[in-house]
N, C-alpha and C positions, 0 to 999 in steps of 0.2 A: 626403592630409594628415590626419592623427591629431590630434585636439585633444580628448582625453581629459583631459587636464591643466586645459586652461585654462577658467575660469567661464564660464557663460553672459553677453551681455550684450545691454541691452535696447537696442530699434530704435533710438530719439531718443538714447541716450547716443552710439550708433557713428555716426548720422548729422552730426551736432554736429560731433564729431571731424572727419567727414571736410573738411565746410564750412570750418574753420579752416586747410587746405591751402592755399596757394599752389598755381598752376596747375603749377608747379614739379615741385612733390612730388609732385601728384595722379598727375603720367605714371610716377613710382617707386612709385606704392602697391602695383600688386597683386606687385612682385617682392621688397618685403617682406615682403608679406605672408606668400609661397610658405617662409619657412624659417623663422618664430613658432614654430612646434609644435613642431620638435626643440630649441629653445632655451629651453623653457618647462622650469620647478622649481619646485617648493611650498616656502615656506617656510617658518620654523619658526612662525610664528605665526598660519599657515593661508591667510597670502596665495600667490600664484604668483606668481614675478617670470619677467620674458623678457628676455633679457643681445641687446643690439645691441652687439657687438665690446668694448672695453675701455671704452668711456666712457660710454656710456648701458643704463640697463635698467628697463622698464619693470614696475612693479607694479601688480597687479590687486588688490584688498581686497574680495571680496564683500561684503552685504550677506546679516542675519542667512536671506533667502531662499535665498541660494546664489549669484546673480545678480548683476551690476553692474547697477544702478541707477539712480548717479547719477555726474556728469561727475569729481567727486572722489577716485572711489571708483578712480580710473588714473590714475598718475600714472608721470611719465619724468624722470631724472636730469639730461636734459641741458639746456643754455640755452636751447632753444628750444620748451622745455616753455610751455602742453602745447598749442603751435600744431607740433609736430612731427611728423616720420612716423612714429618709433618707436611712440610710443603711440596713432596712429590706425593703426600695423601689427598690434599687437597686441589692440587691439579688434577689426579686422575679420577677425582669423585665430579667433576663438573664434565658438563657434557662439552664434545670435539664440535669447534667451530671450522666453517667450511673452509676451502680451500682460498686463498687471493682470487678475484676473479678477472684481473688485468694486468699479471704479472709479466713483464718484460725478457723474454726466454732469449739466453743470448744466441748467438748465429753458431753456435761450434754443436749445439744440439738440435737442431732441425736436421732432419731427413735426409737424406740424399739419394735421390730416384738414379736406381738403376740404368743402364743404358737400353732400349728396348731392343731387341733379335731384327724382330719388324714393326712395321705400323702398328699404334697398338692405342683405340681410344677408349678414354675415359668411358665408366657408363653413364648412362644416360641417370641424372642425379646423385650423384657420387657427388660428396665432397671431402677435403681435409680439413673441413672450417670446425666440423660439428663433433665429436666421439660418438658414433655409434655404438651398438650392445655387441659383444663377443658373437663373433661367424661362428659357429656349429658345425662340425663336419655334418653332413646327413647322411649316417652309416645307416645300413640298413638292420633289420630285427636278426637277421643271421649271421653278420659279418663277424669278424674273430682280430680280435687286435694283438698284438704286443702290446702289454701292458708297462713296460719298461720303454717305450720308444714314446721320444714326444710329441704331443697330437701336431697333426701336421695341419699347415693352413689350410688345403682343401682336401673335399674327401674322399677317400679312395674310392666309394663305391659313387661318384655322383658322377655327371657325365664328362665326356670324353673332352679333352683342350681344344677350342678354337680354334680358330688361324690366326683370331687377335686376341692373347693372352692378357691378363685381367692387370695392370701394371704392379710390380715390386719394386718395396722400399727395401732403402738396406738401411740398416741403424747406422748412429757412431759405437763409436767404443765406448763412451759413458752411458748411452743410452743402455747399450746389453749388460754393460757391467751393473747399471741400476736393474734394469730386468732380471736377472742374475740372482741378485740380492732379494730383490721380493721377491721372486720363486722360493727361495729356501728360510723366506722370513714367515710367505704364507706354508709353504710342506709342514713346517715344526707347529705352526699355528693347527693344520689339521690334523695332523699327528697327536697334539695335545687334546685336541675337541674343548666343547663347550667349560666340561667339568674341570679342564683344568689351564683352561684360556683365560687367566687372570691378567693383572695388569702389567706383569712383565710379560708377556706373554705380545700385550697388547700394544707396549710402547716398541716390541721389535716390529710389528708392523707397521707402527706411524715413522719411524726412523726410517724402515723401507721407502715407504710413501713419500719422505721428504727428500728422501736420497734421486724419488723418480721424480719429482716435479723439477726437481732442480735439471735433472736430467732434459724435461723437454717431454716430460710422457704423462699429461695430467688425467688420460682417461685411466692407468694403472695407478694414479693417485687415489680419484676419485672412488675406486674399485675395492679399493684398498681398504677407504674410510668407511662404504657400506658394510662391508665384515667386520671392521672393528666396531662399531653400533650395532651391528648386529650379534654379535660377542658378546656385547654389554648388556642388550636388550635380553636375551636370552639366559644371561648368568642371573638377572634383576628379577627375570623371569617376568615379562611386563605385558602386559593384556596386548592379545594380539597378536605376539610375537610368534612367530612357524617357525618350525625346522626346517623346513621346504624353502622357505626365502633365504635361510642363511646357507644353507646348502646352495643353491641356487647362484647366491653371490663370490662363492670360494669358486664354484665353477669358473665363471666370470673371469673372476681372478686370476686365476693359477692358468687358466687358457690365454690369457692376454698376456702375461708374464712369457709361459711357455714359447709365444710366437714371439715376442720380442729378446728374448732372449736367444732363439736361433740364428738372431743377424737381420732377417727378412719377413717383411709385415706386407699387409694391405697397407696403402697409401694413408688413409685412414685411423691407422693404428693407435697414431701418440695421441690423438685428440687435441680440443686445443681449451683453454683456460675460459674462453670466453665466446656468446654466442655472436657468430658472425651472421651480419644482414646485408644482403646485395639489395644494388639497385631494381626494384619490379616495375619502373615503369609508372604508367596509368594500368588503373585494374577498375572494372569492374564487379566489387561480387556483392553476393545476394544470401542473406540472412538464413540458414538452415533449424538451427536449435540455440540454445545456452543451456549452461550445467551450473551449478555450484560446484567450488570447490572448497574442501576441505581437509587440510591437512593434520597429521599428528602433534609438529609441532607448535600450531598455536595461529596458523596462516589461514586463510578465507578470503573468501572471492568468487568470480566467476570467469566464466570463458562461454565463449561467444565463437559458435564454429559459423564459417560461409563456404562459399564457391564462387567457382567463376565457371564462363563460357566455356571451357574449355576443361574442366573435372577437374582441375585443381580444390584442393583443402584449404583453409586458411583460420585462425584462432584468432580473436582478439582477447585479451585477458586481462581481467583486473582483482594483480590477489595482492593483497597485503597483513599486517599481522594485524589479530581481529577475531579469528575465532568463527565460532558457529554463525554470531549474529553478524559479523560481514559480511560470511558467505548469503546468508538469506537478505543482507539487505543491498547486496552489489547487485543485483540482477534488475534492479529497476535503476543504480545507477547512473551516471551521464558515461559518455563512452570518451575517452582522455585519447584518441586519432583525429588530430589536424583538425582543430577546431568543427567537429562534427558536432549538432544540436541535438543526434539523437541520444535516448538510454540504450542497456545493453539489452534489455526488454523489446524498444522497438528496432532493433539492430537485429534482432533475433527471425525476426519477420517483416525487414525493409532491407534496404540495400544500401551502399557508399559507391560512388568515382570518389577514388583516392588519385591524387597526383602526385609525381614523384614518392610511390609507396618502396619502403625498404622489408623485405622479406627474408625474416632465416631460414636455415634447408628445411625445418619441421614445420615452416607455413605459420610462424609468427609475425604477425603484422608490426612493423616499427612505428614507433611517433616522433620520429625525428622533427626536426626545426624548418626541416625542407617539406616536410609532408602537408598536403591540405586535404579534405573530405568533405563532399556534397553529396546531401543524403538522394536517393534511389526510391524507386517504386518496390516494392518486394515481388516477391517470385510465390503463388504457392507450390505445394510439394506436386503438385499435377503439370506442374509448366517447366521446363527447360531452365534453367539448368538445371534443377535438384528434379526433376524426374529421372535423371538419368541413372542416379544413385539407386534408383529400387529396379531397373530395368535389367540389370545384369543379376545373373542367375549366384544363388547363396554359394555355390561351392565354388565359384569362378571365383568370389569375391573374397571367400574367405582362405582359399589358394594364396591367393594375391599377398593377404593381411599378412599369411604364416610367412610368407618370402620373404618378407622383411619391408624395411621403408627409412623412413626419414626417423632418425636417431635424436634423441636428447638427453644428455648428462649418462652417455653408456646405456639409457633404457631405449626400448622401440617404443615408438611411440605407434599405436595401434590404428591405423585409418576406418574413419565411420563405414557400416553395413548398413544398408536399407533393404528391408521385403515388404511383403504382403502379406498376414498371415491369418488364421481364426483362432481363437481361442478353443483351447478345451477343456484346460479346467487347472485349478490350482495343484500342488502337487509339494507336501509341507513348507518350507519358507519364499516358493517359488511359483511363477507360473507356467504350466507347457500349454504352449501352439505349436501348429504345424503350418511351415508355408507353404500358400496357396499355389495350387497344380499337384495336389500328389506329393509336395516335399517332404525332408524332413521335419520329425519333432524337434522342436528346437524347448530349454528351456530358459525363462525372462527372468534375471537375478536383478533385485537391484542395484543401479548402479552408484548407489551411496548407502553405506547400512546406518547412516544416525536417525535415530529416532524423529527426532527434529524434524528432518526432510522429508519432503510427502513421496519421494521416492517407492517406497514398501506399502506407502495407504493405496496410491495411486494401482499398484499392482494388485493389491486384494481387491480393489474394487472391479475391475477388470476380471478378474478370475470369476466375478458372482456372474457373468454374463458368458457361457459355452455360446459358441457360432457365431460369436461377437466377428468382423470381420474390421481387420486391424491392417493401419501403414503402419510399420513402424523401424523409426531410425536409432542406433545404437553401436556401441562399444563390442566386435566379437572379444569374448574372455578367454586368449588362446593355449590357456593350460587346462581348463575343464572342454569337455565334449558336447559339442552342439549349444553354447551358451553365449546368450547373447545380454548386455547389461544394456537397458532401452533408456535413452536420454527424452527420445519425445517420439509421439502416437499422434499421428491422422485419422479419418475416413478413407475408405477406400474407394476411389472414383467408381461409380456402377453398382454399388454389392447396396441394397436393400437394408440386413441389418447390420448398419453400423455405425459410428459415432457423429453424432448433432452438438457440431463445437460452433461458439458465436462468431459470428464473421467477421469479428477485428482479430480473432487469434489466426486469421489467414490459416485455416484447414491444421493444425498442428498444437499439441499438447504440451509443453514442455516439462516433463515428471520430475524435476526437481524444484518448479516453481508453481506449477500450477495442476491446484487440485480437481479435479474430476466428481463432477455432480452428479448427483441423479438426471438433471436434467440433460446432460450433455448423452446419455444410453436414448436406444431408440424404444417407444413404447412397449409397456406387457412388463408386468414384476414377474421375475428368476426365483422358480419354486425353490424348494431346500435341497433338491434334490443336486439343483445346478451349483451350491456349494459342496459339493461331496470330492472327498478326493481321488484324484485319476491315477489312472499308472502313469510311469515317469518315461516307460519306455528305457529301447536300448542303450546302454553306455559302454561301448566297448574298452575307454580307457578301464573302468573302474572294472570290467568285467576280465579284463586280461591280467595275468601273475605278475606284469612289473609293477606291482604293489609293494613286492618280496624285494626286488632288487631297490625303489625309494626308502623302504624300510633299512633297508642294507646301509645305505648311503646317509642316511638320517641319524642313523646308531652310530656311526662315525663321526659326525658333527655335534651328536651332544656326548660319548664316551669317549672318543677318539679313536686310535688304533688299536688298543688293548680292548677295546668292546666289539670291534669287528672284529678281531681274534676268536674271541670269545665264540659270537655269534657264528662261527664257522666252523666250530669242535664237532670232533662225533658224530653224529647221526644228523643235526642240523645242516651242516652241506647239504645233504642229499636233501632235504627237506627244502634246500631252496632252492637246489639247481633242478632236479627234475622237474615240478610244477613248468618250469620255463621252458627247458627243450618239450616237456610233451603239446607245447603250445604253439611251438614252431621257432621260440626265440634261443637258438642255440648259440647267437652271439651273445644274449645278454646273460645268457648262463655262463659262457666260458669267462665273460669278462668278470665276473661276481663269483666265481669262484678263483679267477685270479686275485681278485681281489682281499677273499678273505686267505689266500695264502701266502701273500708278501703281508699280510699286517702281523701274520702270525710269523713269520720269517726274522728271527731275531738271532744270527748268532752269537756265539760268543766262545772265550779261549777255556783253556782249562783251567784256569780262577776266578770263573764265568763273568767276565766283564763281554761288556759288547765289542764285537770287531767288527762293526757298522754299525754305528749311531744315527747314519744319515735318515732321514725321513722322504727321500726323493722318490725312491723306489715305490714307496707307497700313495704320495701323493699323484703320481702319473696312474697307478692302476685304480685311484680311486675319479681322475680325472678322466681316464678312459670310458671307465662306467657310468660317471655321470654325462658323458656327453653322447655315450650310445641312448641313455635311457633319454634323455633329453629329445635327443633325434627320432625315438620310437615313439613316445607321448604325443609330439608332433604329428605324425604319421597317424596315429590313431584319433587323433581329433580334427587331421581333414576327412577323412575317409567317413564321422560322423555328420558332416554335415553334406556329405551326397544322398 
């Protein structure tokens, strides 16, 4: 369904709407919804109106943001305005616009830190400015949970308590009472799954959401809203769309809720509405790669990563809405930091002193009013600072990556890896090397799959040349094994065969802009022999049984509960739980067959009605298993890249 047409509109306007349904209507809503978008016209005065047959049509009026806003802002023709379907059809057929991003939270819902036992400091880059992604217990592959107990902030099998414990928040009582609330808005959401996560289904969890912003907790806002597009995306069934990420985000979810609802969070926890920038001073850094970026809905640009003396990260970014052709034509650019002359092309491969530079936690440079920029000599990848990046060993770094880091919008944001490595040969839509010294096979995905981008040509052509002898800097991908997505490719100081780049690209490639010639390989044309495909080598994720338990977990999010039931009948238990103890994972067996038997766990009286309707029991045993498998996935994709 295309809704190109129709304005964004915000969570509590379409949850409202929906509330004002009779039970009636509610069971008509999502098959009005299905025909909104070819019925939908702009009209002349900039609103959209949606025609339901000859007598009713409803109009949308954005507001000066773009977005509906507020309840007034849709309105419907007919007499049963606006307790009607039509205009809670046409609300729920447009897609959810983001959250306020400067919203004024009043002081009775901020936090209130505990008092500490003893001394107890901060760590070192911690903030409460930014929302991080959901902590993870790190259980191990054997561990055995209560499946009815909820996940606890940290985890039982990780190491022993300090002497300076890690600080606790204690909520308000509106905050847990909203946490509360979306725990048992997301459980009935999971409970239901995909097949029957319609739009009431959907407007209980935007009502949640609105219930926690208001509260002071906008990273379970935000949490919130990726399940609910993700819901949608997956009902629409729309290119792209995994069960693995909507899975993925209920985790999220129902784990953020669950700690907030206990009372006591990481300091961290509520997140906040808006990215906060401190003062950094004078900075020197120095130009490492640029990317394109490209988003789904409709945004493009680029980013521009550096360094400084001292290993820090830092991004400049220019994305706005645009499309393909932004993203391919930001990269040359002028760069919008303190009136600097450079593009984001020679930024890439030069340097700034910034003075009075403001920095968020994830290393975004600000362009404040206060900021100035004087362009710098560049660094190549052989000099200090960015040699430093390929000098530390792949497992040390990608240890590092899986530990977490500086957060943005509840996602991790992932820190650059650099090696050394050769080529050995393509291997179907991918390339595997091995880094230099005896290391691991690692293999090179793109790190943008549009066509468009020279991302994927840049990698075939690299694949035609085995023993190629490659620097190369990139994205580890921390949910596949040993995979690294390459933003940009060097020479390798001293190695013989390998790459002749012109000496304004200052030793480095960047694969999202720039394409790689014949002329840039070192002499001798690569028989046909050097395009043949290679083995891929070991993958212990893919080779280990939590295949059975993702699948587990996935049949849940598009059936719901009654399809893990199902999948757990008769002779299928056994067919999923053994594979996993004879593999050594006898936690993730116990918890996956807890799981398929609280979904099956339905009682009821002797005029079979249910005497537990609640969906809690199950969403914790389903939450138990995704965060065990989670914890084990992890575990097996460091252990690939030793």
């Amino acid at each position: 369904m295309s809704t190109e047409l129709l304005p964004p509109v915000a969570p509590d306007v379409l949850a409202e709407a929906v509330e004002q349904l009779s039970a009636r209507l509610r069971k008509k809503l999502d098959a009005a919804i299905a025909g909104c978008a070819a019925n939908a016209a702009v009209a002349g005065d900039g609103a959209v109106e949606v025609r339901f047959g000859e007598d009713a049509v409803v109009t949308l009026r954005p507001a000066p943001s773009g977005a509906v806003t507020d309840p007034g802002q849709a309105v419907c023709t007919c007499l049963l305005a606006p307790r009607c379907l039509h205009r809670a059809a046409a609300l729920g057929a447009a897609p959810l616009a983001d959250a306020p991003t400067r919203p004024e939270a009043p002081e009775e819902t901020a936090f209130a830190p505990e008092p500490p036992a003893g001394p107890a400091d901060e760590p070192a880059g911690s903030t409460s400015e930014v929302p991080p992604s959901t902590t993870e217990p790190g259980l191990s592959a054997g561990t055995t949970v209560d499946h009815r107990a909820a996940p606890a902030p940290a985890s039982a099998a990780g190491p022993a308590p300090s002497a300076d414990p890690a600080p606790v928040i204690t909520a308000t009582a509106a905050q847990v009472r909203a946490a509360t609330a979306l725990w048992e808005a997301a459980a009935e959401a999971l409970s239901a799954g995909v097949s029957a996560g319609g739009a009431v289904v959907q407007a209980e969890l935007l009502r949640a959401a609105h219930t926690a912003r208001l509260a002071g907790l906008p990273r379970a806002e935000a949490a919130t809203l990726r399940v609910v597009r993700g819901l949608r995306a997956a009902r629409d069934r729309s290119q792209g769309q995994r069960l693995g990420d909507l899975a993925a985000a209920f985790r999220e979810l129902l784990a953020g809720a669950a700690l907030l609802a206990s009372g006591s969070a990481a300091p961290d926890a509520a997140g906040t509405t808006r990215r906060a920038y401190a003062q950094g001073g004078s900075l020197r850094v120095y130009g490492l790669c640029r990317e394109p970026v490209l988003s789904a809905t409709g945004y493009g640009g680029v980013a521009t990563h550096l360094t400084d003396h001292e290993g820090a990260c830092y991004t400049v970014s220019d994305v706005r809405p645009g499309g393909l052709a932004r993203a391919r034509g930001a990269g040359s650019a002028s760069v919008a930091l303190g009136g600097a002359v450079l593009d984001h092309a020679g930024l890439a491969r030069g340097g700034l002193r910034i003075v009075g530079a403001t920095v968020s936690p994830d290393g975004r440079l600000g362009a404040g009013k206060g900021v100035s920029a004087t362009p710098l000599r560049g660094v190549d990848w052989t000099e200090e600072p960015a040699a430093a990046l390929f000098a530390r060993p792949v497992h040390e770094a990608m240890a590092a990556a899986l530990a977490g880091g500086p957060t943005e919008n509840g996602e991790t944001v992932t820190p650059l890896l650099g090696c050394d490595v050769e080529v050995v040969g393509p291997a179907g839509e991918y390339l595997v090397v091995r880094v230099a010294g005896d290391g691991p096979l690692l293999r090179l995905h793109p790190a943008h799959p549009h066509p468009e981008l020279p991302h994927a040509a840049n990698l075939r052509r690299l694949a035609r040349h085995p023993g190629l002898a490659l620097r190369v800097l990139g994205r580890p991908d921390l949910d596949l094994a040993a995979t690294l997505r390459p933003l940009a490719v060097g020479p390798v100081p001293g190695a013989s065969y390998t790459l002749r780049l012109p000496e304004e690209w200052r030793g480095r490639a960047d694969l999202g802009y720039d394409r790689l010639q014949g002329s840039h390989f070192p002499r001798g044309t690569p028989g046909p022999e050097a395009c043949a495909p290679v083995a891929e080598g070991p993958d212990p994720l893919a080779d280990a049984p939590l295949w059975r338990v993702r699948r587990l977990l996935e049949t849940g999010i598009a059936g719901g509960r009654r399809a893990v039931a199902e999948a757990g009948r008769g002779p299928d238990t056994a067919a999923l739980v053994a594979p996993l103890r004879r593999a050594g994972l006898g936690g993730a067996a116990e918890l996956a067959a807890a799981l398929t038997a609280e979904a099956a766990h339905r009682p009821r009286d002797a005029f079979g009605r249910l005497t537990d309707a609640s969906a809690d029991g199950y969403a914790r045993a389903w939450l138990a298993s995704a965060v065990h498998l989670a914890a084990a996935e992890r575990s097996l994709v460091a252990a690939s890249w030793s």
